[in-house]
N, C-alpha and C positions, 0 to 999 in steps of 0.2 A: 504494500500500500504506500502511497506517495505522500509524503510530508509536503502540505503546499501553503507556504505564510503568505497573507493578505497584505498588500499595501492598498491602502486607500487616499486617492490624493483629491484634496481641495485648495485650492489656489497655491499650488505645487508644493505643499506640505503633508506631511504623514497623517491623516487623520483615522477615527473612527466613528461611525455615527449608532445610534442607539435606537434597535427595529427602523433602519431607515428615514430616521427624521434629519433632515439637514440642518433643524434648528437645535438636534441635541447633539452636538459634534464635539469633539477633544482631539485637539493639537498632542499628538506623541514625539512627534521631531519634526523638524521643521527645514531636513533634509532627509528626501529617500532615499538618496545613494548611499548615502553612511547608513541609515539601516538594511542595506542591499548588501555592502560589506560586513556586516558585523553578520546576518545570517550565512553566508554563505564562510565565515569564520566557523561557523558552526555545522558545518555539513550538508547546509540545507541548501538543495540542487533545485529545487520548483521556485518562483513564486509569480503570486496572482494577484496582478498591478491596476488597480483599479481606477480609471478615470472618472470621476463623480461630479467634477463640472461637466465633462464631455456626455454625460451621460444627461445633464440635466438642459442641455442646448442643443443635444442633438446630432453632434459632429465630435471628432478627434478635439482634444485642446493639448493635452499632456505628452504629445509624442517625443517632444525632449528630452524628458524626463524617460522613456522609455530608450532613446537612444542613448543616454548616457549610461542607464543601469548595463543597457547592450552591451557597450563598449569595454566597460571596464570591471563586469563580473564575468563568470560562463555559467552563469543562473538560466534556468532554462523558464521560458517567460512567457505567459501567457496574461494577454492583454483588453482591457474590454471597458466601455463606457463610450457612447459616441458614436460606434462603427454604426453609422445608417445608409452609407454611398460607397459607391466605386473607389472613389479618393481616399476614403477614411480606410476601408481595409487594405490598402496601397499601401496608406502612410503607415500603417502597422507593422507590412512588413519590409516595407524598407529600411526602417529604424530597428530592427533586431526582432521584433516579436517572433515567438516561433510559433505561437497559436493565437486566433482572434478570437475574442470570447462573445459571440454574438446574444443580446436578450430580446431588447424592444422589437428589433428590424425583424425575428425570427414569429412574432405576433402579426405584424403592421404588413411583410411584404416576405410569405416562407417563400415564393418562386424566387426571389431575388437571392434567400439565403440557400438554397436547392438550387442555384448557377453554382455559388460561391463553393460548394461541397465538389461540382463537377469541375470547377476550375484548378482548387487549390488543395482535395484530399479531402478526406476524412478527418486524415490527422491533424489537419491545419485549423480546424474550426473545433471551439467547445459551446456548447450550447447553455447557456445559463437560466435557469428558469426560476423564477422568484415568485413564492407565493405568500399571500396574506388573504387570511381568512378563506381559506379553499381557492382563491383568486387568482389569477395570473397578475404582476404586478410589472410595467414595462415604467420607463424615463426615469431611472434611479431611483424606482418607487413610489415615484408621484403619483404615477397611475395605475388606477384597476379595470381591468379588462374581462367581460362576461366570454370566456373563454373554457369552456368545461375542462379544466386540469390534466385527466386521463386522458378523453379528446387529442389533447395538444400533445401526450407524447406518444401517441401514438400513429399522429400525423410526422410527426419528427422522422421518428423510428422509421417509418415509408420513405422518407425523404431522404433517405442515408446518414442520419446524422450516427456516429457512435459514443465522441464523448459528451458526457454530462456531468453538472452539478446543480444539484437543486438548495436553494436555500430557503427555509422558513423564517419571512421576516420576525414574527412574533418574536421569534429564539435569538437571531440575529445581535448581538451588542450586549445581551440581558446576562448570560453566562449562567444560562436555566437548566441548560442539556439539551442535545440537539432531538430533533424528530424521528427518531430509532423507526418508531413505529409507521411511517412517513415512507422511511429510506428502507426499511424490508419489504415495504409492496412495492416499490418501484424496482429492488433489484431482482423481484419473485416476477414480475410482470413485466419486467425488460432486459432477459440474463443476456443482451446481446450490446446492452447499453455500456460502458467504461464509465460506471459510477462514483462522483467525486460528492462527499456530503459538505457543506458547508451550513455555519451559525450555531451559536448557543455551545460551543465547547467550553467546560471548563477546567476539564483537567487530563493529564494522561490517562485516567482511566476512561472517559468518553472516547480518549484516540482510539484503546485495546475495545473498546465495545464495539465501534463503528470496522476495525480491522476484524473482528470475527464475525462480525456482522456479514460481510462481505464487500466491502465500500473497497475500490480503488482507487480509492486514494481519501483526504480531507483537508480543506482549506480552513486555516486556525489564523486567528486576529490579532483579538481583544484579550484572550486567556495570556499571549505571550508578550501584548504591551502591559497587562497587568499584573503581571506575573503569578498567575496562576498554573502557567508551563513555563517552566525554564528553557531560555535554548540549550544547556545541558543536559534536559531531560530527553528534548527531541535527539542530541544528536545519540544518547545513548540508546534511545528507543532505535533511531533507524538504524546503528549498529547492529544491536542485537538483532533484530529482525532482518538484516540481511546474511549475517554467517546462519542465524535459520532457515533460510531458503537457500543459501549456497551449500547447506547439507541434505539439502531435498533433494 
């Protein structure tokens, strides 16, 4: 399972917001690249860079910020907030992204995101899906969309997508635990999906539940700017668990 830490940026600072509200947001650092270096000091080979003005305008705004991380970690990076055109997943990947993390456009315009699948892979595209209150939630949560949930990934699943990460806003920021019961009907009802949980983690033992759970992979936040996971913890956990599977 993939260790994958969240940066969430707002006028190109570290932030985190709380179930989605941009009025409840906390400043963590006020450079993402020095926390791009200090994770990958730690082992950690993912992470998932989030544009949150881009995401609330419509367009890329942060690709600098994603070109710099490019440049000077080998963090493997998957990028999203914004991408709604031609141009924006362009600018994704010519500044290092190695996957465009699609949410709204994948609502608003799936032919457009079902080119993008035949243009650029499978692997190239992750599909982000946010809900609140059984709801499909597209423009960094601003918006709710009467889109029947199961409907939508099963229109996905047609459309080639394979990876995904669902997050339930509710859980999101609160550090309640994440939606266990949520993320076993989606990987019992999608074993073809490359299921990524994200929100509401609070501690290592949420990672080991969501890893025997069968989740590949989880995207962790708020627990590791508040220290309720160490990046010690993570890098011992991914240790351990890969001389695990190198003895499998």
């Amino acid at each position: 399972m993939d260790i994958i830490i969240a940066i969430d940026l707002i006028d190109g600072q570290c932030v985190r917001l709380i179930q989605g509200d941009f009025k409840r947001k906390k400043i963590y650092n006020k450079d993402p690249l020095e926390v791009a270096f200090l994770l990958e000091n730690y082992g950690i080979s993912r992470l998932h860079l989030v544009d949150l003005d881009g995401a609330k305008k419509g367009k890329v705004v942060h690709w600098k910020i994603l070109e710099k991380i490019a440049k000077y970690t080998h963090l493997i990076i998957d990028f999203g907030g914004g991408i709604h055109s031609e141009n924006d997943i362009r600018i994704v990947f010519e500044n290092g992204g190695h996957m465009a993390t699609i949410g709204s456009i994948a609502v608003q315009n799936p032919l457009l995101l079902k080119k993008w699948i035949e243009i650029y892979g499978k692997d190239k595209i992750l599909l982000g899906v946010d809900v609140k209150n059984n709801k499909i939630a597209t423009h960094g949560w601003t918006k709710l969309v009467d889109f029947p949930f199961w409907d939508f990934l099963e229109e996905k699943s047609n459309h080639g997508i394979k990876k995904i990460f669902c997050t339930d806003i509710s859980k999101d920021g609160a550090l309640s635990g994440p939606s266990f019961l949520l993320y076993k009907k989606i990987i019992k009802k999608f074993p073809n999906f490359e299921f990524i949980a994200s929100g509401g983690i609070r501690d290592i033992n949420d990672v080991n539940k969501l890893f025997h759970l069968g989740c590949d992979g989880v995207i962790i936040g708020k627990a590791i700017y508040e220290n309720k996971i160490s990046l010690s913890h993570i890098k011992n956990w991914i240790k351990k668990n890969n001389n695990n599977n190198s003895t499998c």
